[in-house]
PQR file of N, CA, C, O and H, with PARSE charges and radii, in Angstrom:
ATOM      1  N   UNK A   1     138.957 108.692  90.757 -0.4000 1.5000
ATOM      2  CA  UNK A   1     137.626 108.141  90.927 -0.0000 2.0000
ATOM      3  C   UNK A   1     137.169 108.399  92.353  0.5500 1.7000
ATOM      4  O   UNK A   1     137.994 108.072  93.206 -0.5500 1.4000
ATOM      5  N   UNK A   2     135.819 109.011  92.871 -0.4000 1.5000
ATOM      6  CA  UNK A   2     135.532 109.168  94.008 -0.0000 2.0000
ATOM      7  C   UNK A   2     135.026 107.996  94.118  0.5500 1.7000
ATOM      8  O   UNK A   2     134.508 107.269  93.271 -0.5500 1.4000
ATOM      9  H   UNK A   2     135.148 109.277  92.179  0.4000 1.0000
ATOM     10  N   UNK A   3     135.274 107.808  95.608 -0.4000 1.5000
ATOM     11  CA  UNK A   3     134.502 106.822  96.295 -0.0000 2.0000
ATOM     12  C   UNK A   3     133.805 106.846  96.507  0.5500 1.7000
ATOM     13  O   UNK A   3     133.377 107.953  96.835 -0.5500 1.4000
ATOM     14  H   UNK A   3     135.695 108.399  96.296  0.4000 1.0000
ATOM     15  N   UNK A   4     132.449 105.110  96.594 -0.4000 1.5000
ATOM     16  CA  UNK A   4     131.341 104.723  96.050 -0.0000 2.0000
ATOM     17  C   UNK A   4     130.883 104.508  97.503  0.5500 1.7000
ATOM     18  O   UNK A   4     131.085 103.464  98.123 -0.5500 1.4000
ATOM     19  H   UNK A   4     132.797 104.211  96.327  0.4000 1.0000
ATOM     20  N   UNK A   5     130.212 105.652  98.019 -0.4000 1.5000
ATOM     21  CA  UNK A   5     129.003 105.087  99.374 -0.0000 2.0000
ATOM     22  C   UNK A   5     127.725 104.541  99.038  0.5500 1.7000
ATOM     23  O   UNK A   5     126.726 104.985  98.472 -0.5500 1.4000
ATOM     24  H   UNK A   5     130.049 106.500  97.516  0.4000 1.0000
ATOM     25  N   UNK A   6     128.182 102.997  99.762 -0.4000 1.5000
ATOM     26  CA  UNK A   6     127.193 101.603  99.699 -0.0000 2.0000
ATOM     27  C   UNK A   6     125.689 101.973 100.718  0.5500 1.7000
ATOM     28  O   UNK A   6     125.812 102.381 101.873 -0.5500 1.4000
ATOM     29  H   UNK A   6     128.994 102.636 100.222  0.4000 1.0000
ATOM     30  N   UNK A   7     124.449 101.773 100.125 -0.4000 1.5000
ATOM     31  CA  UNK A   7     123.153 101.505 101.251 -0.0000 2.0000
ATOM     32  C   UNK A   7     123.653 100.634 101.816  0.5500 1.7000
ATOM     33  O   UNK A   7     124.841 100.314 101.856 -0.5500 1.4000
ATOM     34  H   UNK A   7     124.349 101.442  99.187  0.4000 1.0000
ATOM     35  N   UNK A   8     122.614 100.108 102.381 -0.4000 1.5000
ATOM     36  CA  UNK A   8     122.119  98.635 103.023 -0.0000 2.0000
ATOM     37  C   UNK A   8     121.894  97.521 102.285  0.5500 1.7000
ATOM     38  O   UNK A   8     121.448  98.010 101.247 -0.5500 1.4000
ATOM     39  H   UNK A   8     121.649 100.368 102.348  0.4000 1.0000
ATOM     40  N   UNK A   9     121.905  96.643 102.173 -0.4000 1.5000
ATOM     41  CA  UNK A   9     121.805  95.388 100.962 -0.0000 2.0000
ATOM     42  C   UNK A   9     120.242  95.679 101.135  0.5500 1.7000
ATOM     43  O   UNK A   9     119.746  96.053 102.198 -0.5500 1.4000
ATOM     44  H   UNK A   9     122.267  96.246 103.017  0.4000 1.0000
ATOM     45  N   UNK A  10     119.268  95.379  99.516 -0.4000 1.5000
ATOM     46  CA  UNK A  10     118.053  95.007  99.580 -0.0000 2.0000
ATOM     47  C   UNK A  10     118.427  93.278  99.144  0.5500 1.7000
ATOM     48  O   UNK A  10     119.306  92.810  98.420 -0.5500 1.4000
ATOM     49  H   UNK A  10     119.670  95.075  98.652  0.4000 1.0000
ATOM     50  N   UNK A  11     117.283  92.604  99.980 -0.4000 1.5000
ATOM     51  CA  UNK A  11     117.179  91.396 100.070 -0.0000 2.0000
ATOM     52  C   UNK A  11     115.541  91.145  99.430  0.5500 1.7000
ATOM     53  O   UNK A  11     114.628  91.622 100.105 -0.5500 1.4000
ATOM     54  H   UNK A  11     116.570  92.984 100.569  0.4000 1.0000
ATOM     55  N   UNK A  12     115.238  90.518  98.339 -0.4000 1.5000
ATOM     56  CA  UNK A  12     113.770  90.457  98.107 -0.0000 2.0000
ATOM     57  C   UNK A  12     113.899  88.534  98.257  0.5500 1.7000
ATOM     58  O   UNK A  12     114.593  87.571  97.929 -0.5500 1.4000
ATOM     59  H   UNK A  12     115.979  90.131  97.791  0.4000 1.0000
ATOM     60  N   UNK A  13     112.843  88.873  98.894 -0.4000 1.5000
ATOM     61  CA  UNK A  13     112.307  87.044  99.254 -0.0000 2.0000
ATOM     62  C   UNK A  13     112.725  86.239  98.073  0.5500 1.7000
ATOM     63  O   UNK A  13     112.246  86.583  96.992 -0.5500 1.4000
ATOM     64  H   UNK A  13     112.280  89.655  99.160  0.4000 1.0000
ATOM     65  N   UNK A  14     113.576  85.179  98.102 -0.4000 1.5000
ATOM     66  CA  UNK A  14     114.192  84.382  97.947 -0.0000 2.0000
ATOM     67  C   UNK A  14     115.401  84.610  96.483  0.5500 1.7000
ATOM     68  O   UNK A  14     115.363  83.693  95.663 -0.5500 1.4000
ATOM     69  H   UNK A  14     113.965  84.899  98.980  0.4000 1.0000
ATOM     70  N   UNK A  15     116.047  85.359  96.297 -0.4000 1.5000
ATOM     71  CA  UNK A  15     116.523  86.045  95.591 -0.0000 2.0000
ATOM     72  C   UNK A  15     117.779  86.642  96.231  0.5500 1.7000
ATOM     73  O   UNK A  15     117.831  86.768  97.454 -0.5500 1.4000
ATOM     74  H   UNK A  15     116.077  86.104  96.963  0.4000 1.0000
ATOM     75  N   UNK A  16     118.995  87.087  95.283 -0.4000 1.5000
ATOM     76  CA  UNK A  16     119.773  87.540  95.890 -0.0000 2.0000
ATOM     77  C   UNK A  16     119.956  89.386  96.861  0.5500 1.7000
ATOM     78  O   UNK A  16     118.948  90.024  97.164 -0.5500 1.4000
ATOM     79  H   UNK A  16     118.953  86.985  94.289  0.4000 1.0000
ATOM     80  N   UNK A  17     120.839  89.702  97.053 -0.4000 1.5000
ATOM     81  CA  UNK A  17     120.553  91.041  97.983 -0.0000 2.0000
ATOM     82  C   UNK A  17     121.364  91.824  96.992  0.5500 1.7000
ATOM     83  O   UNK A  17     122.317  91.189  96.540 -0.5500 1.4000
ATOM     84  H   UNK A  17     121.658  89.184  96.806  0.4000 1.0000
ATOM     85  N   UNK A  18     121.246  92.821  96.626 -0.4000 1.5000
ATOM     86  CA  UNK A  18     121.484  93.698  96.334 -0.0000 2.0000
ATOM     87  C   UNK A  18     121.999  95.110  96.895  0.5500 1.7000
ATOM     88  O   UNK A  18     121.619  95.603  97.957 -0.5500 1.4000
ATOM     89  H   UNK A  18     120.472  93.337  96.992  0.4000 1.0000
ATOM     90  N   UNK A  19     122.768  95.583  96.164 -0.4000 1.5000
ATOM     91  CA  UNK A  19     122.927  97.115  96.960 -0.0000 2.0000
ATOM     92  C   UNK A  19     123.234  98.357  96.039  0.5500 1.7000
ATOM     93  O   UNK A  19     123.890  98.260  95.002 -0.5500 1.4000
ATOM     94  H   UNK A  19     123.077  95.183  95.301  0.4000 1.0000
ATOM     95  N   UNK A  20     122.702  99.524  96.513 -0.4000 1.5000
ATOM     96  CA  UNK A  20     122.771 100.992  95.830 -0.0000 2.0000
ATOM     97  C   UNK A  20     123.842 101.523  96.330  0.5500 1.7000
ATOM     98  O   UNK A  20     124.170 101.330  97.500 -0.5500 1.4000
ATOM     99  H   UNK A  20     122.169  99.602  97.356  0.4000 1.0000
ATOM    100  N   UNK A  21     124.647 102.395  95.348 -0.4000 1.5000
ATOM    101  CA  UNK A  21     125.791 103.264  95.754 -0.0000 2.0000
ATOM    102  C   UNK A  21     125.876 104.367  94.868  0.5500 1.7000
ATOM    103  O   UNK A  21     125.777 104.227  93.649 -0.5500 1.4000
ATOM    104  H   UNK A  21     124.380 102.552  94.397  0.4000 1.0000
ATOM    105  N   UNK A  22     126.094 105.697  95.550 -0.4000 1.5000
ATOM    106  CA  UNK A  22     126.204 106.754  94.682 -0.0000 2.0000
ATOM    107  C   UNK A  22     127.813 107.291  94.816  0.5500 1.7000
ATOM    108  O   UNK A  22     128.491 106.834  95.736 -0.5500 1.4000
ATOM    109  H   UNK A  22     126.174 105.811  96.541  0.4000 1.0000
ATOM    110  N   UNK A  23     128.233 107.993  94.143 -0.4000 1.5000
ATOM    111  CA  UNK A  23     129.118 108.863  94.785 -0.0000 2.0000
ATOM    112  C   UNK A  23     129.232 110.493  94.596  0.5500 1.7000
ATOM    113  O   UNK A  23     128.131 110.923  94.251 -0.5500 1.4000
ATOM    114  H   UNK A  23     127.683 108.365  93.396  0.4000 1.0000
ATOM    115  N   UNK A  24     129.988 111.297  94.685 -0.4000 1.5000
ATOM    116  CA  UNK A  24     130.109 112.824  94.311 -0.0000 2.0000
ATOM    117  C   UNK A  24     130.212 113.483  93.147  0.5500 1.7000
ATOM    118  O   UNK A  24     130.366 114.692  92.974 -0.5500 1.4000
ATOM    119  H   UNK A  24     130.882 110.948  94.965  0.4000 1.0000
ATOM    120  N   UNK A  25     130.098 112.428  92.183 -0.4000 1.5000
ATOM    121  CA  UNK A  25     130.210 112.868  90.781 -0.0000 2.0000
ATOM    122  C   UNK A  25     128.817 112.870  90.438  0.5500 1.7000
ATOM    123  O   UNK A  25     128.549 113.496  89.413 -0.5500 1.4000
ATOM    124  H   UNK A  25     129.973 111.446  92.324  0.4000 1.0000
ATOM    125  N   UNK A  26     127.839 112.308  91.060 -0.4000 1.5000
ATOM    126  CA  UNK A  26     126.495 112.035  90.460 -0.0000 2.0000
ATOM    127  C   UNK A  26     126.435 110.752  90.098  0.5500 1.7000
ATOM    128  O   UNK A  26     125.318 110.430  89.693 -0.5500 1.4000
ATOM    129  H   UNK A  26     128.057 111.799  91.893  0.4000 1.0000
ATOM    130  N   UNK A  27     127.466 109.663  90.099 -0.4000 1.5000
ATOM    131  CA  UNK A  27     127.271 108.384  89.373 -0.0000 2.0000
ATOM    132  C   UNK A  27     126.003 107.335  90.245  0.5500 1.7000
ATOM    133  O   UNK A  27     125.650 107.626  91.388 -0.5500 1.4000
ATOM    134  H   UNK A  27     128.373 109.925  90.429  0.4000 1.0000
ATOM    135  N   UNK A  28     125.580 106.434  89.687 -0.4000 1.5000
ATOM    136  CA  UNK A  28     124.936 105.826  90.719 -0.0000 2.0000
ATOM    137  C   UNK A  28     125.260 104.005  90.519  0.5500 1.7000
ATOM    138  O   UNK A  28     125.183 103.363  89.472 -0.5500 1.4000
ATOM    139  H   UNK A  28     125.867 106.198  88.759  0.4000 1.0000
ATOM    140  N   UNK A  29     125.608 103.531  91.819 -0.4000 1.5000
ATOM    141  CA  UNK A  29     126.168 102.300  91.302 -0.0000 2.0000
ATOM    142  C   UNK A  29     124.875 100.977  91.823  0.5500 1.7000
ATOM    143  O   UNK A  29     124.045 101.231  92.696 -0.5500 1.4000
ATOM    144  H   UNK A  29     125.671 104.053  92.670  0.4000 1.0000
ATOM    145  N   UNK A  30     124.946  99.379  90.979 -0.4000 1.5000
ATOM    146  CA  UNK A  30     124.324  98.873  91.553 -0.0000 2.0000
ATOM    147  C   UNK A  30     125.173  97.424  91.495  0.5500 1.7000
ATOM    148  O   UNK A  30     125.629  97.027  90.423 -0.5500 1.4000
ATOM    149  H   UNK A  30     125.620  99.173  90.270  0.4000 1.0000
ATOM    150  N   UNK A  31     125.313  96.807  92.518 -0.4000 1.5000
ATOM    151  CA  UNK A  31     126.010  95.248  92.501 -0.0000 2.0000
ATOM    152  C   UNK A  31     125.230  94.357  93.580  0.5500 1.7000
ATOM    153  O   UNK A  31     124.305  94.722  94.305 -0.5500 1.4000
ATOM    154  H   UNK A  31     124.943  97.129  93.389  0.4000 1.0000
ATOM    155  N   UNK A  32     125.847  93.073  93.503 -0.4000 1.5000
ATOM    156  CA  UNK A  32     125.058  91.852  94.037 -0.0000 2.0000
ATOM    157  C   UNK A  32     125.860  92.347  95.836  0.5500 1.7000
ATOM    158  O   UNK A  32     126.819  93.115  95.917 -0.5500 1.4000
ATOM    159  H   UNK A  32     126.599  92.777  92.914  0.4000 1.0000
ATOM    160  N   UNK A  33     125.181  91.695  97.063 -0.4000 1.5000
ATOM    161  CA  UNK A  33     125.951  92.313  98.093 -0.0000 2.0000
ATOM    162  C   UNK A  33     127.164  91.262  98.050  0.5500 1.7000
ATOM    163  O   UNK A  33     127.214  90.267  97.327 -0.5500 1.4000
ATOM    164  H   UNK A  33     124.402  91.071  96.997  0.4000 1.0000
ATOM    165  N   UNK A  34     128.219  91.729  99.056 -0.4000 1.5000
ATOM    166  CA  UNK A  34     129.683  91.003  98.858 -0.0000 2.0000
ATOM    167  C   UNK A  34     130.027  90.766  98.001  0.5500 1.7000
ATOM    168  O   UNK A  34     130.511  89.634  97.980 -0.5500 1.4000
ATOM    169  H   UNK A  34     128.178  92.537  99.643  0.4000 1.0000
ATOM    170  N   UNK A  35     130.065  91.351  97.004 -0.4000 1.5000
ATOM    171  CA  UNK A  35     130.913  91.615  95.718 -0.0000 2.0000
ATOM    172  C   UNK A  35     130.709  93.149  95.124  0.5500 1.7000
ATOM    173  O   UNK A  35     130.343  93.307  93.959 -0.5500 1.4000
ATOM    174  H   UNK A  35     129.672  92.271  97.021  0.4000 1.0000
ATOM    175  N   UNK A  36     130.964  94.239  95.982 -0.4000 1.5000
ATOM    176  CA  UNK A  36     130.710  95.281  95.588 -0.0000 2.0000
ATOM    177  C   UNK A  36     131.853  95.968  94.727  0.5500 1.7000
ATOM    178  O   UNK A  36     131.931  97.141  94.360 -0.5500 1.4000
ATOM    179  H   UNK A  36     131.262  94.110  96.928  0.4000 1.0000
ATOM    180  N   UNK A  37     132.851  94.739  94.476 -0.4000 1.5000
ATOM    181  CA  UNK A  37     134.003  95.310  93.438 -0.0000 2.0000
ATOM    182  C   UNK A  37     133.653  95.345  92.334  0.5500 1.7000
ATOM    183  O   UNK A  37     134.165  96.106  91.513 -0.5500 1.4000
ATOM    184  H   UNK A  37     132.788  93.786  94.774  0.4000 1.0000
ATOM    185  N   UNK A  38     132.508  94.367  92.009 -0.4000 1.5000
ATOM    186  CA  UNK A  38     131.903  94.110  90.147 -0.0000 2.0000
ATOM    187  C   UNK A  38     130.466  94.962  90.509  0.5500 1.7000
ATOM    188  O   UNK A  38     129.550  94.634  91.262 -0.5500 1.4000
ATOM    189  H   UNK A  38     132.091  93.750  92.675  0.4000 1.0000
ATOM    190  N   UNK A  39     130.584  95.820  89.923 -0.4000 1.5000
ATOM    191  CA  UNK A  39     129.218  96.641  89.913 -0.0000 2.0000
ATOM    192  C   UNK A  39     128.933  96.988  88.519  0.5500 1.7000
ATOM    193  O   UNK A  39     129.642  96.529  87.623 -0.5500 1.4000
ATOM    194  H   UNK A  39     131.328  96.087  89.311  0.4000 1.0000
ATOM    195  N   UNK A  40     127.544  98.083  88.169 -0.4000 1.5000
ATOM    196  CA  UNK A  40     127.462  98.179  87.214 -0.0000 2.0000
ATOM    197  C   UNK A  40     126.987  99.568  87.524  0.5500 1.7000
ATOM    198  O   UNK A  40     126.151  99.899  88.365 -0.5500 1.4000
ATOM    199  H   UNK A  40     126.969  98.456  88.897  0.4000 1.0000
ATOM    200  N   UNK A  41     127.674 100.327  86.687 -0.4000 1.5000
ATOM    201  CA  UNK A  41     127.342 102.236  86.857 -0.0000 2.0000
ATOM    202  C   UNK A  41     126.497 102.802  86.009  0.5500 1.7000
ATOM    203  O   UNK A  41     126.045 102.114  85.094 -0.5500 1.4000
ATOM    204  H   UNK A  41     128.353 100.057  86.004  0.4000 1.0000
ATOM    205  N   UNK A  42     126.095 104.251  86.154 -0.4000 1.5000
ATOM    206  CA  UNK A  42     125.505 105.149  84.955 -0.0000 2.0000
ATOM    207  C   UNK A  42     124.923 106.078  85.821  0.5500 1.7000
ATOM    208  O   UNK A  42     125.202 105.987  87.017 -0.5500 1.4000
ATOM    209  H   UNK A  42     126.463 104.810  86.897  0.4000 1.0000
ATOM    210  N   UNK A  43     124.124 107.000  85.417 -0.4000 1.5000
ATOM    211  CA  UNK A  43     123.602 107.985  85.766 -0.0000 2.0000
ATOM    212  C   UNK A  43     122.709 107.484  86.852  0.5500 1.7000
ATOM    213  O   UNK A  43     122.458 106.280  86.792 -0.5500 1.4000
ATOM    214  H   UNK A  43     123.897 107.073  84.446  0.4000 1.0000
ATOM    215  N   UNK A  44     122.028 108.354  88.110 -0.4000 1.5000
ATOM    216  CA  UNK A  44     121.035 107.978  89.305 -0.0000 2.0000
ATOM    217  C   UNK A  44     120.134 107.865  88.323  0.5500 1.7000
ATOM    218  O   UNK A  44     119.609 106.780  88.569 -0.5500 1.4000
ATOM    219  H   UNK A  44     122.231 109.331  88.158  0.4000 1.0000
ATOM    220  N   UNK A  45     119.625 108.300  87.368 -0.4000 1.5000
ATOM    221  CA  UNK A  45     118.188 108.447  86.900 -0.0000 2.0000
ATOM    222  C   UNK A  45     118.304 107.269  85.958  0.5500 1.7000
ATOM    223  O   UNK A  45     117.329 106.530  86.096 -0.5500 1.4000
ATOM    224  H   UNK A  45     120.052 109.182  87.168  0.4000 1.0000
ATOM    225  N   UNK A  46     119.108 106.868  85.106 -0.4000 1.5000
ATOM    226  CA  UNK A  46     118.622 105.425  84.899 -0.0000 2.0000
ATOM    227  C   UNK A  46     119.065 104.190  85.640  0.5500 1.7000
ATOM    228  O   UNK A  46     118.719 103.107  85.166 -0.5500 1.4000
ATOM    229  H   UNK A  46     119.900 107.469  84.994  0.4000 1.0000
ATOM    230  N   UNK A  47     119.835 104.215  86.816 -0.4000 1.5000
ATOM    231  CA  UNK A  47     119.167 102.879  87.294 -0.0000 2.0000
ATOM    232  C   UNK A  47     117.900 103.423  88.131  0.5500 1.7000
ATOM    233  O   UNK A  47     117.112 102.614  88.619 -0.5500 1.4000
ATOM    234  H   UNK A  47     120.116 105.094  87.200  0.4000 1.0000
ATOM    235  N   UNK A  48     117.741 104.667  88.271 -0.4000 1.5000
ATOM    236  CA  UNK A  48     116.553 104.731  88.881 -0.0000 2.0000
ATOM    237  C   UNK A  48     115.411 104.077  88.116  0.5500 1.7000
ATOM    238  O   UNK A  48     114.716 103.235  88.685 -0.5500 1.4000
ATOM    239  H   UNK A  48     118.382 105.325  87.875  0.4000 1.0000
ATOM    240  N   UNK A  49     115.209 104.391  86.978 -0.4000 1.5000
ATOM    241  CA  UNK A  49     114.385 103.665  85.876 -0.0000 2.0000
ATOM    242  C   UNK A  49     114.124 102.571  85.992  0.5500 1.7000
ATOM    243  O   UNK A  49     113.033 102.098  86.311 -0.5500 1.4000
ATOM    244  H   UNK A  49     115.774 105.075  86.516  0.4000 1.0000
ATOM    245  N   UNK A  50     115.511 101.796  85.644 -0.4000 1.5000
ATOM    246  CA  UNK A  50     115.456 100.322  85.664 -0.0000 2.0000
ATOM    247  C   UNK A  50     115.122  99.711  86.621  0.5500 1.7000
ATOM    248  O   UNK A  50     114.541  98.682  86.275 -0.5500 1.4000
ATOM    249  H   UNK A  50     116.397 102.180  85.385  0.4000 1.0000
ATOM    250  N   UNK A  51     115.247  99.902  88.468 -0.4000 1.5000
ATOM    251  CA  UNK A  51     114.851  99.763  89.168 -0.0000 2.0000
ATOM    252  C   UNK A  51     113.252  99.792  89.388  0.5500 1.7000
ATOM    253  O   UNK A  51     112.753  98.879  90.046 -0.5500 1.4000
ATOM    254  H   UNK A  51     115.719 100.738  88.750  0.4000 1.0000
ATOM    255  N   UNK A  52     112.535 100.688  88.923 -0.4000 1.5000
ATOM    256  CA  UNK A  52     111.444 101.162  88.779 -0.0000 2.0000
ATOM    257  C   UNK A  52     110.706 100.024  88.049  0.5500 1.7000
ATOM    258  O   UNK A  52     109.679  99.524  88.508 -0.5500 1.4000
ATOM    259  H   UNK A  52     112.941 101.429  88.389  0.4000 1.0000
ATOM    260  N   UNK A  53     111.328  99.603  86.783 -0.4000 1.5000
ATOM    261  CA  UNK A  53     110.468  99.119  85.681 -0.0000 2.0000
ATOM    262  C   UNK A  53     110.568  97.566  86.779  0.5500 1.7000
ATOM    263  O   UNK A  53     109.592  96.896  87.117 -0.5500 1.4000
ATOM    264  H   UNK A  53     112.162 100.010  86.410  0.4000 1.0000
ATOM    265  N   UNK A  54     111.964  97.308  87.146 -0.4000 1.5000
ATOM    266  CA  UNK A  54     112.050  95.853  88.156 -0.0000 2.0000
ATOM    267  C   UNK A  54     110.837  95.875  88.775  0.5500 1.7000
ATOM    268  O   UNK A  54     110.124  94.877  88.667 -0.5500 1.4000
ATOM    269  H   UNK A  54     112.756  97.852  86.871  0.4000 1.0000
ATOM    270  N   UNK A  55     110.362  97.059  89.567 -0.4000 1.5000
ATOM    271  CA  UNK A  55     109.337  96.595  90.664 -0.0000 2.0000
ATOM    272  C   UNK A  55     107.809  96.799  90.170  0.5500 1.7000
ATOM    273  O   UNK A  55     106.749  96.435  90.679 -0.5500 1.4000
ATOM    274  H   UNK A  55     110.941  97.869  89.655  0.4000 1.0000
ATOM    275  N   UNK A  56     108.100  97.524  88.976 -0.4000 1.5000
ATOM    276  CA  UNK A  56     106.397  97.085  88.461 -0.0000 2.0000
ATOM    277  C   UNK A  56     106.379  95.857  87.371  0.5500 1.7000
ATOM    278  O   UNK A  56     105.603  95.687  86.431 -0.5500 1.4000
ATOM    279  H   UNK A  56     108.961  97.819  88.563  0.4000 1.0000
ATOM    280  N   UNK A  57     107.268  95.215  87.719 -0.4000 1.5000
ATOM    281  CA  UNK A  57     106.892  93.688  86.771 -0.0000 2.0000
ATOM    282  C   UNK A  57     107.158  93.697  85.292  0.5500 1.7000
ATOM    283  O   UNK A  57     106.505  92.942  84.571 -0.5500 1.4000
ATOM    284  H   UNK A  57     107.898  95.353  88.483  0.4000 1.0000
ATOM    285  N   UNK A  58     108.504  94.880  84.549 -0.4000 1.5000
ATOM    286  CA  UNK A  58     108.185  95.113  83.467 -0.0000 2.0000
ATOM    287  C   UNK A  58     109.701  94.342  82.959  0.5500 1.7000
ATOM    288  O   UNK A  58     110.174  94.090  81.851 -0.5500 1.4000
ATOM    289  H   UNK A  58     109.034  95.493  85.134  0.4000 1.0000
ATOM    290  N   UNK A  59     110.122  94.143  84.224 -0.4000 1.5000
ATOM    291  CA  UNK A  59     111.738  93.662  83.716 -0.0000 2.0000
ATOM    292  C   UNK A  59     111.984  92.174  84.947  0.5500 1.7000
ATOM    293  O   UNK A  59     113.147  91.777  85.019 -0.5500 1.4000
ATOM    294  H   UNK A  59     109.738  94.348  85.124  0.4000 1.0000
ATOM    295  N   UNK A  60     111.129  91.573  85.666 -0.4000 1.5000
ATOM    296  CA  UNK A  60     111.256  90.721  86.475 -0.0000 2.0000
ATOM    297  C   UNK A  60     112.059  89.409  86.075  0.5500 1.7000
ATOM    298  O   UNK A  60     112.424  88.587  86.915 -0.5500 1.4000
ATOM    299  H   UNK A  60     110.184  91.895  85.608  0.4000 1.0000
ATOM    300  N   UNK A  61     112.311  89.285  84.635 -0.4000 1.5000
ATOM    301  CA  UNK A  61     112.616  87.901  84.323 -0.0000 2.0000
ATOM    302  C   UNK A  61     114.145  88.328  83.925  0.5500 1.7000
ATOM    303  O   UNK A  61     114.796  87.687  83.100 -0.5500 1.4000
ATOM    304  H   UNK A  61     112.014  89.952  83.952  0.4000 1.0000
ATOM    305  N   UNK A  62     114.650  89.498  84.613 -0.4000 1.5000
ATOM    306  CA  UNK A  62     116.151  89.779  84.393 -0.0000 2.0000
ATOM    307  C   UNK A  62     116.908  89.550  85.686  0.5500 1.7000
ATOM    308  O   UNK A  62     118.129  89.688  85.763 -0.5500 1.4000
ATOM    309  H   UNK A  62     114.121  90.019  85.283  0.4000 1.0000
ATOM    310  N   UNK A  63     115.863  89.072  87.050 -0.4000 1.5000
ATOM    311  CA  UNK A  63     116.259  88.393  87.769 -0.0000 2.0000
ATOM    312  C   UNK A  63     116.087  86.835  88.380  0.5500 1.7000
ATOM    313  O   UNK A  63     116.824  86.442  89.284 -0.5500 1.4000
ATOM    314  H   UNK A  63     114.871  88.961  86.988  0.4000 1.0000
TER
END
């Protein structure tokens, strides 16, 4: 398994922080920050999606 290089935590106003990680295979990872051992994987392009649909209000009540 290659190893998973972490962003920066996103923090959205009053909510927990989050963080993006990809690695060399193409995978793309996403977990809560300080707990980057439980993550959740798949391709860049769908959490890119899901991320996407998060910030136009289409999936907001999954946080």
């Amino acid at each position: 398994m290659s190893e998973i290089t972490w962003e920066a935590p996103f923090c959205a106003e009053g909510s927990s922080c989050f963080r993006l990680g990809t690695d060399t295979e193409g995978n793309a990872y996403i977990a809560v920050s300080g707990a980057e051992d439980h993550y959740i994987t798949d391709s860049t392009e769908a959490l890119r999606t899901l991320i996407t649909d998060i910030k136009a209000g289409k999936a907001d009540h999954l946080l």
